[in-house]
Structure formats: structure tokens, C-alpha cells
C-alpha positions in Angstrom: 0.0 0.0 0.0 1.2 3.4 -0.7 0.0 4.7 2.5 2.9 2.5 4.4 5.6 2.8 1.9 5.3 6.7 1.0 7.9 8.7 2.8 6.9 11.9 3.0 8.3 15.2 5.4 5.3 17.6 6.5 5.9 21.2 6.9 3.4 22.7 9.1 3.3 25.3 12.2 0.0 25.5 14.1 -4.1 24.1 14.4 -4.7 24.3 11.1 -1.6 22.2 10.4 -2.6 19.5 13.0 -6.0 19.4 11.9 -4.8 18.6 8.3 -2.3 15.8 9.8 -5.1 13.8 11.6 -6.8 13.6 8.5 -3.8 12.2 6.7 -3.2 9.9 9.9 -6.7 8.6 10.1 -6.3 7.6 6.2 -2.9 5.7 6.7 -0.4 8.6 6.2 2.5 9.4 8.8 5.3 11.9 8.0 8.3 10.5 8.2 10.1 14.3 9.4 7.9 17.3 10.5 9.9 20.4 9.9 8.7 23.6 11.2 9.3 27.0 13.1 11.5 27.6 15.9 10.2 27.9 19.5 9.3 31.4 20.5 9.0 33.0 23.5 5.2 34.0 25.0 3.5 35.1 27.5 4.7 37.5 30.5 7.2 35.4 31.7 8.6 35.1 27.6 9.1 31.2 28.0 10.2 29.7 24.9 7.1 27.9 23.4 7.0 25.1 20.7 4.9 25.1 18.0 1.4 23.2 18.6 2.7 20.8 15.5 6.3 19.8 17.6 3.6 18.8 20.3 2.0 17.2 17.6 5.1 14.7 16.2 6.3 14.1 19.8 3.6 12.7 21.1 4.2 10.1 17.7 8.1 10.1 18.0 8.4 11.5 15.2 11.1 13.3 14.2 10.9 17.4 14.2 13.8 19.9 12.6 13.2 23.3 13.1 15.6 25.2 10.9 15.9 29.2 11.1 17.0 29.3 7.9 16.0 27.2 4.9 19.3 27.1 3.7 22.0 24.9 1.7 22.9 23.2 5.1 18.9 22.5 5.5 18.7 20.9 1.9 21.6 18.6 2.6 19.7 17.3 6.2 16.7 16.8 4.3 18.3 15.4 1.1 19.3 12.5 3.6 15.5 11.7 4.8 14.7 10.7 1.0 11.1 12.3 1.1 9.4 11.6 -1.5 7.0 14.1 -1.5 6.6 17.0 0.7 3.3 18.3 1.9 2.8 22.2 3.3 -0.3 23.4 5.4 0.2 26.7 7.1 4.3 26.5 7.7 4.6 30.2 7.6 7.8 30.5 6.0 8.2 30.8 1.8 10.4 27.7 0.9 12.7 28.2 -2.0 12.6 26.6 -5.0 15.9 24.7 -4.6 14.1 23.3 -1.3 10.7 22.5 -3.4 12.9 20.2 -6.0 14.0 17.9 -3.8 11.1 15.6 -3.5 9.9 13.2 -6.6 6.5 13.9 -6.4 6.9 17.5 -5.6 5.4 20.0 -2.7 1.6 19.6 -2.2 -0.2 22.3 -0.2 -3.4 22.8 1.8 -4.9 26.5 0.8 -7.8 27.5 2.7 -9.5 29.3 -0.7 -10.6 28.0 -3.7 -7.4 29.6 -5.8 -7.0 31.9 -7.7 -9.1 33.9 -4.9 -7.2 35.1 -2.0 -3.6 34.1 -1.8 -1.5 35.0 0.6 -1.6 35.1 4.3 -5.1 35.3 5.4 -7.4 33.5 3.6 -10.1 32.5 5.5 -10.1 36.0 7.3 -10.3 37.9 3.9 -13.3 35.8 3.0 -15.1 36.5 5.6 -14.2 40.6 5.7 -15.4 40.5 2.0 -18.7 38.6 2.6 -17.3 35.6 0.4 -20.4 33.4 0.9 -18.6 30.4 -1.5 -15.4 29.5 0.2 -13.1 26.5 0.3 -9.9 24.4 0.3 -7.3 24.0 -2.8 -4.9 21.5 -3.3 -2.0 22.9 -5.2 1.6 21.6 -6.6 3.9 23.9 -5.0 6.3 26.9 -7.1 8.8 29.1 -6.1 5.8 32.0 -6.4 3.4 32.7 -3.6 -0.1 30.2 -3.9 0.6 30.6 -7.8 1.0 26.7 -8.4 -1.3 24.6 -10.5 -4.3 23.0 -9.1 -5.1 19.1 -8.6 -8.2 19.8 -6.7 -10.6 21.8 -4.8 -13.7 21.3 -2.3 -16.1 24.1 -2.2 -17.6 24.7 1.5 -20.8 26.6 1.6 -22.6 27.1 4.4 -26.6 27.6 4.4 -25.9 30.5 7.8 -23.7 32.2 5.6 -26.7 32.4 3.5 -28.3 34.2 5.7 -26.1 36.5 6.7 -25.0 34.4 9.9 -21.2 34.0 9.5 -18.7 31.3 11.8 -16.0 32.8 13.1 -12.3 32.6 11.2 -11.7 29.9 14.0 -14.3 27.9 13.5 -14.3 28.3 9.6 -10.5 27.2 9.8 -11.0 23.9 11.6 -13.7 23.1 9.0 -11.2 24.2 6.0 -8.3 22.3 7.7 -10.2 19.0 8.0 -12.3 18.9 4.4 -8.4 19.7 3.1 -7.3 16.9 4.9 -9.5 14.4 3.5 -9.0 15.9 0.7 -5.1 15.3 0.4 -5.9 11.8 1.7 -7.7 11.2 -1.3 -5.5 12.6 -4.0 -2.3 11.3 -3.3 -2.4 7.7 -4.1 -3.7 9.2 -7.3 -1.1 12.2 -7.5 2.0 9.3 -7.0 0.0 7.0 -9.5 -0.1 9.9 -12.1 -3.8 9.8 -12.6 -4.0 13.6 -12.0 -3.2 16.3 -14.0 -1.8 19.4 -12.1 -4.0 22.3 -13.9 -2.5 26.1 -14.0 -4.3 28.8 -12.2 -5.9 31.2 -14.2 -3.7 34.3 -13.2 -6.3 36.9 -14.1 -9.1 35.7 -12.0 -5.9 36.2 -8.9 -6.7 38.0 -5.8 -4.8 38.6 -2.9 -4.9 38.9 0.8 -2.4 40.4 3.5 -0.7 39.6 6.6 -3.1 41.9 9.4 -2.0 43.9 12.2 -3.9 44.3 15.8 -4.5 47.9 14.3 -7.2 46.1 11.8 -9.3 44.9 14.5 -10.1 47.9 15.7 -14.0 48.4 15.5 -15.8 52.5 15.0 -19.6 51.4 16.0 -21.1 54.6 14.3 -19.7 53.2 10.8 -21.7 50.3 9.1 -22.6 47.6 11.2 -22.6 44.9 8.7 -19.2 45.3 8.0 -18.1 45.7 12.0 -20.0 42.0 12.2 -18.0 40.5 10.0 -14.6 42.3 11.2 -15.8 41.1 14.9 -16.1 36.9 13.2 -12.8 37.9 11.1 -11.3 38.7 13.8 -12.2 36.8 16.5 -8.1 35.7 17.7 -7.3 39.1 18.1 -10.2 39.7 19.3 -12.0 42.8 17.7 -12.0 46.0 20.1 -13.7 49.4 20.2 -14.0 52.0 22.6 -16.4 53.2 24.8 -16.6 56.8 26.9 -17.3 57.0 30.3 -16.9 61.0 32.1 -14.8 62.0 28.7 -12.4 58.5 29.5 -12.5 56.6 26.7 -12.6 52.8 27.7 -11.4 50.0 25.5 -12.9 46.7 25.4 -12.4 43.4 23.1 -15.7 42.2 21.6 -16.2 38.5 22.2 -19.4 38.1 20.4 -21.6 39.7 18.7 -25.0 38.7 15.9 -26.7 39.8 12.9 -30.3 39.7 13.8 -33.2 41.5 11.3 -30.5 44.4 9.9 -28.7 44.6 13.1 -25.5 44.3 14.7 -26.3 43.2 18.0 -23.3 43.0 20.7 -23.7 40.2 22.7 -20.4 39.6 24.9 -17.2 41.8 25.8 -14.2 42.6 27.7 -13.6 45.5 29.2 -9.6 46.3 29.4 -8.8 45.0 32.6 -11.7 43.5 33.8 -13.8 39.7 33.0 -15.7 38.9 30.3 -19.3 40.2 30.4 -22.3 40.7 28.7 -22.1 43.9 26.5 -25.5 45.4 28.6 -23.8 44.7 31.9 -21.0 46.7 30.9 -23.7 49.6 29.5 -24.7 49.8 32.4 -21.2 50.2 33.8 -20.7 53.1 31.8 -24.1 55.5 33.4 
């Protein structure tokens, strides 16, 4: 079976990454190597913190390389692990092309968008700022340019709440994305390796792209239109989106947990006030008299 003899090296960084792997593992696929960022340091006390996906391959015992650089010295360690294909969902890193030609079966990778539509950085979170109602995950054979590789297939996902104007949040729409691209995957490639599928190029024109966001583009004005400061607050729902309040000419910050669309309104349902538990957003109206 190809599922035991494929050798294959996943690159791969956080959720989405481990939701696409135990897709791939429920079908019969184990990396042989995960390779992915360093450990950074978090929280107050700045402890360096491993990736979610070196969690991931410990628990497994398998092997985890977490190069700085993807450099000559890199290619030479991974040269050695014989991989015959590599696979890429949400590594956050661009991979050169002279890392990219190493595998015989090439670089596959999970996009959260049916490409040409949004590449780049934040997929999901793009579709949901733009009111994309048709969204979904590509399977693409990797180049040297950003998402630009040709297609072996796609799922659409489309949701009848989107429909009506009731959007998930980019957290709940990316564990969906991650796991329909990870059955996905599992399905094309036995037929990829067998070379029953032909990779098809992306039709450039149709491209659009989407950015890397900042904390600054979560910030909410509640006197512009609400529809738009709905789908920021699902968009943005990590961050989380904030706005301020005044209270005696102070203005007050406070992170919006939730919030619905209900008959042409944007109705605020939870919050945080800076420096204070999570409420609900009348209680802290109340606050402000």
C-alpha cells in the first residue's frame, strides 16, 4: 500500500496544520520528518514555546527539525530523509525553490481558498471581511511563487448560515477548512504518485490577494456600518476585535467576544472591558451611566 511505503516530510506550524495531519493519519499517512518554526518566547514570563505541531510529532516520536534558515545546510539534512514528496499546510515561512525540488512527487499544499481567490496570508479572514459566501480548500503543486502553483483539486464549502447573513468565526471556519483539506489530500495522493491527475495552471487573471493583518485592523468605529463591524468582529475573532467606549470624557477599551446579525442589526452580545472579566455587553452599558 502506498500509504505504508510513502515517505513523506510535512511542513506545518500550528491548528490548522494538526488538523490537516489527523486527516492524513486517520487515512494511513505518517510523516516520516515534520519540519517547522522555531520555539518562540510567549506570554509575560517570555518562555520559549514550541509550535502546537512539535507537540504534535512528539507525542508520535516522530522526528521534528526546526531550521531558522532554509538554507543549503537544511537541503543537505533533508536530502538524507529521501522524502518523496513534501506536503505544506500553514508552515509560515516561503520555501525556495531549490528546497521545493528535492522531492519526486513535488510539494503539495493545503490553501484554505478555492485559488486563484485570495492568496496569501489570510485566507479565510479575507473571506469572511469580503462577505465571500462560496469558500473553500485548494490543493495545489507547490512553485517558487506565492499560492501561484497549478491545481489538482478543490472542495467548495458553503454554508446555508452564511446564506443568511449568519457568518462562523475565522476559528471555526478554519478547523472546517483544515479538515475537508485533509481528507482531501488523503484522497489525492495515491492518485497524484499514481499519475492519474493532471496538475491544472491557475488562471492568473481571475488572482486575488490577501495580507498579513496587524492588531490595528481589529479595531472596531460602532457609528460606521454595522454589517461590515460583524463581519470584522467573526474575522477577527483571535485578536479579538475591540472598540472603545466613553465613560466621564475617558474613553474605555474593550475586546468584543461576540456579537449577531439579527433582522438588519449588529447586536453585541459579549465583551471585555480592558482590565476587567468577560461580560455581557448590557452589563458593561450599564457600567458606563
Amino acid at each position: 500500500m502506498i500509504h505504508n511505503s510513502l515517505s513523506f516530510v510535512f511542513f506545518g506550524t500550528d491548528d490548522f496544520s494538526i488538523a490537516v495531519l489527523d486527516e492524513l493519519a486517520r487515512a494511513g499517512f505518517i510523516p516520516t520528518v515534520v519540519v517547522s518554526v522555531p520555539d518562540k518566547p510567549k506570554g509575560r514570563g517570555l518562555a520559549l514555546t514550541p509550535p502546537p505541531i512539535k507537540l504534535w510529532a512528539s507525542k508520535r516520536s516522530i522526528t521534528v527539525t526546526q531550521p531558522e534558515k532554509l538554507d543549503s545546510v537544511f537541503r543537505g539534512q533533508l536530502s538524507k530523509v529521501n522524502g518523496q514528496l513534501f506536503i505544506v499546510a500553514s508552515y509560515g515561512k516561503i520555501i525556495p525553490k531549490a528546497v521545493l525540488a528535492i522531492p519526486k512527487y513535488g510539494a503539495l499544499n493545503v490553501h484554505p481558498s478555492l485559488l486563484p481567490k485570495f492568496r496569501g496570508a489570510s485566507p479565510i479572514q479575507s473571506a469572511i471581511l469580503t462577505g465571500e459566501r462560496k469558500t473553500g480548500v485548494t490543493i495545489m503543486l507547490m512553485d517558487e511563487k506565492m499560492d501561484h502553483g497549478p491545481v489538482l483539486a478543490q472542495k467548495k464549502h458553503q454554508e446555508s448560515r452564511i446564506m443568511n447573513h449568519e457568518w462562523p468565526t475565522a476559528s471555526e471556519l478554519e478547523k472546517i477548512l483544515a479538515r475537508e483539506g485533509g481528507k482531501l489530500l488523503a484522497e489525492v495522493i495515491p492518485y497524484w504518485i499514481a499519475g492519474k491527475i493532471k496538475a491544472v495552471p491557475q488562471d492568473g487573471s481571475l488572482a486575488t490577494y490577501c495580507r498579513k493583518f496587524e492588531k490595528v485592523d481589529a479595531l472596531i468605529n460602532l457609528s460606521e456600518d454595522p454589517y461590515k463591524n460583524y463581519l470584522k468582529i467573526k474575522a477577527f475573532d483571535r485578536s479579538p476585535a475591540h472598540a472603545f467606549a466613553e465613560r466621564n470624557g475617558k474613553k474605555i477599551r474593550f475586546s468584543i467576544k461576540d456579537a449577531e446579525w439579527r433582522d438588519g442589526r449588529l447586536i453585541l452580545t459579549r465583551v471585555i472591558p480592558e482590565g476587567k472579566k468577560e461580560m455581557s455587553y448590557e452589563e458593561f452599558l450599564r457600567g458606563l451611566r
